[in-house]
C-alpha positions as CSV (number, residue, x, y, z in Angstrom):
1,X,-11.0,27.2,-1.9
2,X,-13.3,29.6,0.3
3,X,-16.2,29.5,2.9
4,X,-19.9,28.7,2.4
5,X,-22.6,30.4,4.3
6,X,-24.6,27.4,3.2
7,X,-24.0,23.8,1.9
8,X,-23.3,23.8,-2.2
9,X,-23.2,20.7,-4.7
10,X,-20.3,21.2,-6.3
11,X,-17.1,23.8,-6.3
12,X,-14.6,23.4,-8.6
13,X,-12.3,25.0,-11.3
14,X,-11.0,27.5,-8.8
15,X,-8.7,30.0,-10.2
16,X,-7.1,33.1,-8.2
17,X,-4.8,34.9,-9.3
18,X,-2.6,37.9,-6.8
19,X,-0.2,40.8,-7.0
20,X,1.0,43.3,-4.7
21,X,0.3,46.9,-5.1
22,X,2.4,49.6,-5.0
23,X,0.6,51.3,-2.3
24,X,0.9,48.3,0.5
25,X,-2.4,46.2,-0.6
26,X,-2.8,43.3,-2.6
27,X,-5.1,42.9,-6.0
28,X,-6.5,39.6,-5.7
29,X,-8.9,37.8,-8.3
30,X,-11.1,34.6,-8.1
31,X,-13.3,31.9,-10.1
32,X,-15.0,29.2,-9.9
33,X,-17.7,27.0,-11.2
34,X,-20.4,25.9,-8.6
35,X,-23.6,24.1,-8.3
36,X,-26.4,25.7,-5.8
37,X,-29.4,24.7,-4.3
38,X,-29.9,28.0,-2.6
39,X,-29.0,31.5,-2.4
40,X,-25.5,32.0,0.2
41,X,-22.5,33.8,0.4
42,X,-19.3,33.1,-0.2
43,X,-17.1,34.1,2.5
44,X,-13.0,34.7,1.6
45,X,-10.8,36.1,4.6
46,X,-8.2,38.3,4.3
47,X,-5.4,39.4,6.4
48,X,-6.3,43.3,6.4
49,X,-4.4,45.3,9.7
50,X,-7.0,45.4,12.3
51,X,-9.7,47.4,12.6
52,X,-10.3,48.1,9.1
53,X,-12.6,50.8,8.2
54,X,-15.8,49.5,6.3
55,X,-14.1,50.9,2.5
56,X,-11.0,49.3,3.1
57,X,-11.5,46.7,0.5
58,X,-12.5,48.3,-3.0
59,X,-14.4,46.2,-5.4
60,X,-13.4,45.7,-8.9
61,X,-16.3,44.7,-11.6
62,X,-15.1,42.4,-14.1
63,X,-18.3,41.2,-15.6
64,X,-17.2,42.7,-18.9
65,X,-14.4,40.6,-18.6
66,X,-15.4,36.4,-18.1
67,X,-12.0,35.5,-20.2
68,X,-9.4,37.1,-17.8
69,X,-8.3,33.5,-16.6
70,X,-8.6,31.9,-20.2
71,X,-6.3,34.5,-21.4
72,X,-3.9,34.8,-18.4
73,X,-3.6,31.1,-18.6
74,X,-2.7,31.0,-22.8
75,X,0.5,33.0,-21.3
76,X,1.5,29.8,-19.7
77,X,3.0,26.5,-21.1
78,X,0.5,23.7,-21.2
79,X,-0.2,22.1,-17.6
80,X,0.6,18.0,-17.8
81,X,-0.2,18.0,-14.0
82,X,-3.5,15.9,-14.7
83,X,-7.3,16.1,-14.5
84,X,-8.8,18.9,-12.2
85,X,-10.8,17.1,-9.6
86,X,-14.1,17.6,-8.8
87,X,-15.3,17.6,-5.0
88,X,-18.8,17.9,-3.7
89,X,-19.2,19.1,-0.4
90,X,-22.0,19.0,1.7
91,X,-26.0,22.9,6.7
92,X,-25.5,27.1,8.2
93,X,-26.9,29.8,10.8
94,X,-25.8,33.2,11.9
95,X,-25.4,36.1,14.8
96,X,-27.4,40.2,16.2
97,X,-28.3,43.9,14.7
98,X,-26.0,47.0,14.0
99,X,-26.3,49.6,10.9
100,X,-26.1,47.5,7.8
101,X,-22.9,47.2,5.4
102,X,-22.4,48.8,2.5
103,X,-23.5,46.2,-0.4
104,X,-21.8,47.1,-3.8
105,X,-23.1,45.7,-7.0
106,X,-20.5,44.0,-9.0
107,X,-21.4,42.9,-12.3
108,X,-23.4,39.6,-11.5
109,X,-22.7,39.9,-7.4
110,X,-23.9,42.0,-4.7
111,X,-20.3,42.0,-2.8
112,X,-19.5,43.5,0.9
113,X,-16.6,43.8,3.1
114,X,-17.0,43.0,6.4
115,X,-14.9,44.6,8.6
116,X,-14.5,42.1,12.0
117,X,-16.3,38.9,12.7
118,X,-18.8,40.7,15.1
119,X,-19.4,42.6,11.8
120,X,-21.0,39.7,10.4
121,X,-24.5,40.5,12.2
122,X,-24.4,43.5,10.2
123,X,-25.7,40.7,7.5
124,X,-28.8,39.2,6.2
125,X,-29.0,36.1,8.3
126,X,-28.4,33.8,4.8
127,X,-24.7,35.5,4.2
128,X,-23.5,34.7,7.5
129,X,-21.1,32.5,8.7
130,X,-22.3,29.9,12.3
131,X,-20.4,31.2,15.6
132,X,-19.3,27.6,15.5
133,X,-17.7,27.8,12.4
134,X,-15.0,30.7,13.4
135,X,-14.7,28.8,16.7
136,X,-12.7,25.9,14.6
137,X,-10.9,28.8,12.8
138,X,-9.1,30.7,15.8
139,X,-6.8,32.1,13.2
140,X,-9.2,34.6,12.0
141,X,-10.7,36.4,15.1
142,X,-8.9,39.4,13.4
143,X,-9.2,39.0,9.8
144,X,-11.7,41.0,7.6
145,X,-13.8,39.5,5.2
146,X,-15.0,39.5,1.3
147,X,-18.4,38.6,1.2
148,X,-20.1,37.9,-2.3
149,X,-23.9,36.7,-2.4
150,X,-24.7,33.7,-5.1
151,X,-27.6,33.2,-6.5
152,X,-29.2,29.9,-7.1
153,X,-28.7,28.2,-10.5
154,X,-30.3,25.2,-12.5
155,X,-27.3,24.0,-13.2
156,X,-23.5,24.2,-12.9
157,X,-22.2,28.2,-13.0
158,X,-19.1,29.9,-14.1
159,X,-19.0,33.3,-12.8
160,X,-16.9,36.1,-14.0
161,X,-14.0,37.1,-12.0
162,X,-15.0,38.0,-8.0
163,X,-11.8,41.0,-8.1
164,X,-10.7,43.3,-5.3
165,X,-8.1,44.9,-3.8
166,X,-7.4,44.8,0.2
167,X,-4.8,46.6,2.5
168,X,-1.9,44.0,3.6
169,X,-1.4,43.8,6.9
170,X,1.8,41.8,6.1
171,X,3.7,44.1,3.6
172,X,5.4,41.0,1.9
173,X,3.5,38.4,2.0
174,X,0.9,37.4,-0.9
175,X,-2.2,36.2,0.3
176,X,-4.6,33.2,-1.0
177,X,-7.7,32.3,0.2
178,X,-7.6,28.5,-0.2
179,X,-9.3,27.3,3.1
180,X,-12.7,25.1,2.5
181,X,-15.7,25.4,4.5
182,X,-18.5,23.8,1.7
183,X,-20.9,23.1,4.1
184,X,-21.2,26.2,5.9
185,X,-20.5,24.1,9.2
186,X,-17.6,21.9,9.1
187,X,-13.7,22.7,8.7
188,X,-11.8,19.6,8.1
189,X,-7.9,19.4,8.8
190,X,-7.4,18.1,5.4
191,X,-10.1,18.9,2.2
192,X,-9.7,18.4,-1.6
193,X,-8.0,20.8,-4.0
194,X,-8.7,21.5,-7.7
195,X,-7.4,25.4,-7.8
196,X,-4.8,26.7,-9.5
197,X,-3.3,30.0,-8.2
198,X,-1.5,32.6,-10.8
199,X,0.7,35.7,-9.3
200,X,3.2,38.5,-10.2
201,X,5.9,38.9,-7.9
202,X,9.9,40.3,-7.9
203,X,12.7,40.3,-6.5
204,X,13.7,37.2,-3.9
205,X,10.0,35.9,-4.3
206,X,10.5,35.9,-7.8
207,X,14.0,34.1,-7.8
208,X,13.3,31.5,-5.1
209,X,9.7,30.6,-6.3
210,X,9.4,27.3,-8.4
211,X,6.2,28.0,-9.9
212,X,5.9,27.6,-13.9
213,X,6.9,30.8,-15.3
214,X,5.2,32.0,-18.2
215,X,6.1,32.2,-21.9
216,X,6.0,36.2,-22.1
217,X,4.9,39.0,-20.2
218,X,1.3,39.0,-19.3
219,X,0.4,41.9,-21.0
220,X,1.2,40.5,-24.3
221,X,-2.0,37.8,-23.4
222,X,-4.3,39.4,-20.9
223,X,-6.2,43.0,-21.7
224,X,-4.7,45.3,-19.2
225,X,-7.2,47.7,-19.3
226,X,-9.9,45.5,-18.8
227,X,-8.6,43.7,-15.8
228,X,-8.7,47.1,-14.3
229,X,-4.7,46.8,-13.3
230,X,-5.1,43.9,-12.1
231,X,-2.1,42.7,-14.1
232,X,1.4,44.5,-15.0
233,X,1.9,44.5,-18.8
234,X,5.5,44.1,-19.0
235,X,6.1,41.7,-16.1
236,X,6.2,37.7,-16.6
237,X,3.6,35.6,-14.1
238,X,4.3,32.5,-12.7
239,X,1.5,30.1,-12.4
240,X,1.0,26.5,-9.9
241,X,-1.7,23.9,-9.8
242,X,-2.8,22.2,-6.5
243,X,-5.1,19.7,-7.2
244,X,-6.0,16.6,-4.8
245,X,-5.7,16.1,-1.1
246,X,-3.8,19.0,0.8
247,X,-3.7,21.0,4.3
248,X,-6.7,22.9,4.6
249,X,-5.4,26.1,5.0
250,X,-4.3,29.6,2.7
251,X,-1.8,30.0,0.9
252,X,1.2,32.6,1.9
253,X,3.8,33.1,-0.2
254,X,6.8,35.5,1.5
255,X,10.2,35.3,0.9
256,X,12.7,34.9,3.6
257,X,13.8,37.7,5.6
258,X,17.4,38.3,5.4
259,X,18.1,38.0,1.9
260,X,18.6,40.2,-1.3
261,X,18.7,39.3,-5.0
262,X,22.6,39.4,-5.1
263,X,22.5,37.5,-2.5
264,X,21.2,34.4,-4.1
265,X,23.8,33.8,-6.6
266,X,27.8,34.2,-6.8
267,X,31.1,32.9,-8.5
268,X,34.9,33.0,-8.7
269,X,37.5,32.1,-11.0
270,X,36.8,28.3,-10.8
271,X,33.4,28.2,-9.5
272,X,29.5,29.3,-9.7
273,X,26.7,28.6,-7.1
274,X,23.1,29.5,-7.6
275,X,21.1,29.2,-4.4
276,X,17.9,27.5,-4.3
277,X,15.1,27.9,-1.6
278,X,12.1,26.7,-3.0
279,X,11.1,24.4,0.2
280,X,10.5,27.5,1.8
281,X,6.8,27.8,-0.2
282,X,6.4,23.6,-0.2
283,X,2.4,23.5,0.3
284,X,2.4,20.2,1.5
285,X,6.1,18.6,2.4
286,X,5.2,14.9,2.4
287,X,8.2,13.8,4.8
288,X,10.2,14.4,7.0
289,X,13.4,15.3,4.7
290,X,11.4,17.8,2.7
291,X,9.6,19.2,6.4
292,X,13.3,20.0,7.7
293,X,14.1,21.4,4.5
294,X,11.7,23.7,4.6
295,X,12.6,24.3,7.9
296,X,16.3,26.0,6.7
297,X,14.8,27.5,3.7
298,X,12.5,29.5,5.9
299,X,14.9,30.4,8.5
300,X,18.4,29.7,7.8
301,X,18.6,31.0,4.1
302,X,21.0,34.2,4.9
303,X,23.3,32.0,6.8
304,X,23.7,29.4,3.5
305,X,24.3,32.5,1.4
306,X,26.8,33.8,3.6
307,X,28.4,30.6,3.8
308,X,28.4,30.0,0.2
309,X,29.9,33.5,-0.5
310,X,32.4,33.6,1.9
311,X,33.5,29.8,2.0
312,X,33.3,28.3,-1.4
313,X,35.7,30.1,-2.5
314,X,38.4,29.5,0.7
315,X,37.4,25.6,-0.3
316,X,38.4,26.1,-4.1
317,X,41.6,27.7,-3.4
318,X,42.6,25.4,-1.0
319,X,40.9,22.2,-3.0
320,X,42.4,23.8,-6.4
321,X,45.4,21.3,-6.9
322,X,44.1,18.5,-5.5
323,X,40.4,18.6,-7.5
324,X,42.7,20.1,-10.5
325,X,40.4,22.7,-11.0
326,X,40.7,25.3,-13.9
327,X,39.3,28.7,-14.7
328,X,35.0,28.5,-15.8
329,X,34.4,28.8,-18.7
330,X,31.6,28.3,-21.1
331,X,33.8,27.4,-24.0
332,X,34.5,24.2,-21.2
333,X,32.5,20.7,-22.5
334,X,29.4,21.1,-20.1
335,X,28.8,18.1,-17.7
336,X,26.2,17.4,-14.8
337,X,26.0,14.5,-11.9
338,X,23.0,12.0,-13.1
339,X,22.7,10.4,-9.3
340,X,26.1,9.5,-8.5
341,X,27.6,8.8,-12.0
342,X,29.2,11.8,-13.9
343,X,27.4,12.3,-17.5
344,X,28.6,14.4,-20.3
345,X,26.1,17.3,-21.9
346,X,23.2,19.1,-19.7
347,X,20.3,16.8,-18.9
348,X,19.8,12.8,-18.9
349,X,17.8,12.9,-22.2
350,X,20.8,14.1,-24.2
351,X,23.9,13.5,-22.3
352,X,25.1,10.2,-21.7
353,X,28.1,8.8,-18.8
354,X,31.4,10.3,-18.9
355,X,34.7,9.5,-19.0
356,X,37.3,11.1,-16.4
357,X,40.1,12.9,-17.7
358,X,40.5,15.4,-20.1
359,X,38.6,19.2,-19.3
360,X,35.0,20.1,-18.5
361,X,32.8,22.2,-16.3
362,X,30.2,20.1,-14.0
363,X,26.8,20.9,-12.8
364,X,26.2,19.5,-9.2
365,X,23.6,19.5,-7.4
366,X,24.5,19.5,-3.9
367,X,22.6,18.2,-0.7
368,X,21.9,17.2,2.8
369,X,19.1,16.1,5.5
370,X,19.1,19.6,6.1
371,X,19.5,21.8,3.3
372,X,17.7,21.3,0.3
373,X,19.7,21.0,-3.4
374,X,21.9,23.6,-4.3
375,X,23.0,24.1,-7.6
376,X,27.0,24.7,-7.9
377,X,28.8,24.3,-11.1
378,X,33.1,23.7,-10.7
379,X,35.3,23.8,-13.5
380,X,37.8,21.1,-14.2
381,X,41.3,20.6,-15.8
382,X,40.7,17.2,-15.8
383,X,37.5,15.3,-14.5
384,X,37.4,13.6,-11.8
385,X,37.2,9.8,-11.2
386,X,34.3,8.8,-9.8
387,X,36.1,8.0,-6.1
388,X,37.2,11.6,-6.5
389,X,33.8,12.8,-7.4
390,X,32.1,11.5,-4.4
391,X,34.7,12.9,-1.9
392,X,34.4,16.5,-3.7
393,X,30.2,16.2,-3.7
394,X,30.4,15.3,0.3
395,X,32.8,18.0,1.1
396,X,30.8,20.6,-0.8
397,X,27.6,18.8,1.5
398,X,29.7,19.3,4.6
399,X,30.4,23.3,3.5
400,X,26.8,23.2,3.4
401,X,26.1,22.0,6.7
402,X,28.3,24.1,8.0
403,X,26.7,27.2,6.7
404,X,23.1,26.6,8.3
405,X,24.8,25.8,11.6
406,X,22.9,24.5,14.5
């Protein structure tokens, strides 16, 4: 979510949305709806290089644009992930004197950015965040910091947009400020969700992330000229919703090093493989399969791809007679593995289990404990039995294995 310079009622609704910029920063945009009691700040790091001058950040006003996330989100299918949750929070103090910042008006906020943490004292007292606050959040002592003053409402608030754009100190990684402080004190481990985070990205990012895509480019939903560039017109978004209990930490999306595009995908004269490394940006892994997956998709993800192209196809050709594989083909009757049991058409809802024998290509979706599912699609002269099946699914696993190495 963000950080509090004081307590607040209520925070919910959050919406951000992030793209990288062509000239090494990020565009970043944020919403909420709150309930206040008082005037405070709200505080979002970001991971600028260090020793940022005090314009690094530049401001963009959106307060002639309130519907930017209404209309990003129409691009998107409808979420079926649930009801947004709502989480109420519940003291603050602050630091010395320097010249003041810069404070820039922005539509309905008076917004700064403060360059270091000692820059904080450079603050009215009511917009800082306590020493002992960045004492539980060692991770920052080098960030900078987006600072936008609230002002107390009678009831619940739905601001336009906070937008900016910040130098990356990481060059590809895309930055969310999700961590919670809502009390303007406390930092728990764990804290409550209800956000959901919107982003443009290419290349590797763009084919390894499992985010919902959305129906059409964003420009054909959002006003590109009023989001100030925020958005590309003629690139798709992809959009997630985190909502409930989760690490209290950002969010960083970066795609493995190591790997290109043409990397990630591959075929032969009886095979396909597409491969998949979506553990890599798991927010939350909830055991320990998924947590080692992760693991390999983070680190070991040019090794599988090398191993896929330079293996899979030694395996066919030596597995060719034996599996009685046959040149792919789409005019083949498609197939997939539902479990353990072969099934005839493309997904359980309108396929149904299949008889060996006679010609098909078959989906699989291959796995281990230590590499997450792969998808890899084999065409057959005749279809396996379902002895045959499992013994061609485990050797595939073992390839797998083999690929990631120790």
């Amino acid at each position: 979510m963000c950080c509090f310079s004081r307590p607040v009622r209520f925070v919910g609704a959050t919406k951000i949305f992030a793209r990288a910029d062509a000239d090494g920063r990020q565009l970043l945009a944020y919403a909420m709806d709150v309930e206040l009691d008082e005037e405070l700040a709200m505080v979002l790091p970001l991971p600028v290089p260090p020793g940022p001058p005090d314009d690094a950040v530049r401001f963009l006003d959106l307060s002639g644009y309130e519907r930017f996330f209404d209309e990003l989100e129409s691009a998107f299918p409808p979420d079926y992930s649930g009801a947004p949750l709502a989480a109420s929070f519940g003291p603050s103090r602050g630091p010395p004197e320097k010249p003041k910042l810069v404070v820039h008006d922005v539509g309905l906020f008076e917004a700064s950015f403060v360059p270091t943490r000692d820059d904080f004292a450079r603050l009215d007292e009511r917009f800082r965040m306590p020493e002992s606050v960045w004492q539980k959040l060692p991770g920052y002592a080098d960030f900078g910091f987006a600072v936008f003053r609230l002002k107390k409402g009678s009831k619940r608030q739905h601001f336009h947009p906070m937008a900016f754009s910040f130098p990356r100190r990481d060059p590809c990684g895309l930055f969310f400020p999700t961590v919670h402080v809502h009390d303007g004190a406390s930092v728990p481990a764990r804290a409550r969700f209800d956000h959901m985070l919107y982003c443009q990205v290419d290349g590797v990012l763009d084919a390894l992330l499992d985010w919902t895509p959305s129906k059409a480019e964003l420009g054909s939903a959002v006003d590109v000229a009023r989001s100030q560039g925020l958005v590309v017109r003629d690139q798709f978004g992809r959009r997630r919703s985190v909502l409930g209990e989760a690490p209290n930490a950002d969010v960083v999306l970066r795609a493995p090093d190591g790997v290109a595009v043409g990397d990630l995908s591959g075929g032969g004269e009886c095979f396909a493989y597409r491969v998949r490394g979506e553990n890599a940006f798991a927010l939350d892994p909830w055991d320990q399969q998924r947590r080692t997956w992760q693991v390999t998709a983070r680190t070991r993800l040019p090794a599988l791809c090398r191993g896929l192209r330079e293996d899979l196809p030694a395996l066919c050709a030596a597995r060719r007679e034996s599996w009685r594989l046959a040149p792919l083909s789409d005019a083949l009757p498609p197939h997939f593995v539902n479990g353990r049991q072969l099934w005839t058409g493309t997904d359980h809802r309108s396929g149904a289990p299949a008889q060996h024998g006679g010609p098909g290509r078959v989906a699989l979706r291959v796995f281990t404990d230590r590499v997450e599912p792969q998808d890899l699609t084999l065409a057959f002269a005749e279809l396996p039995h379902q002895a045959e099946l499992d013994g061609i699914v485990a050797e595939l696993g073992r390839l797998l294995d083999r690929a990631v190495g120790s």
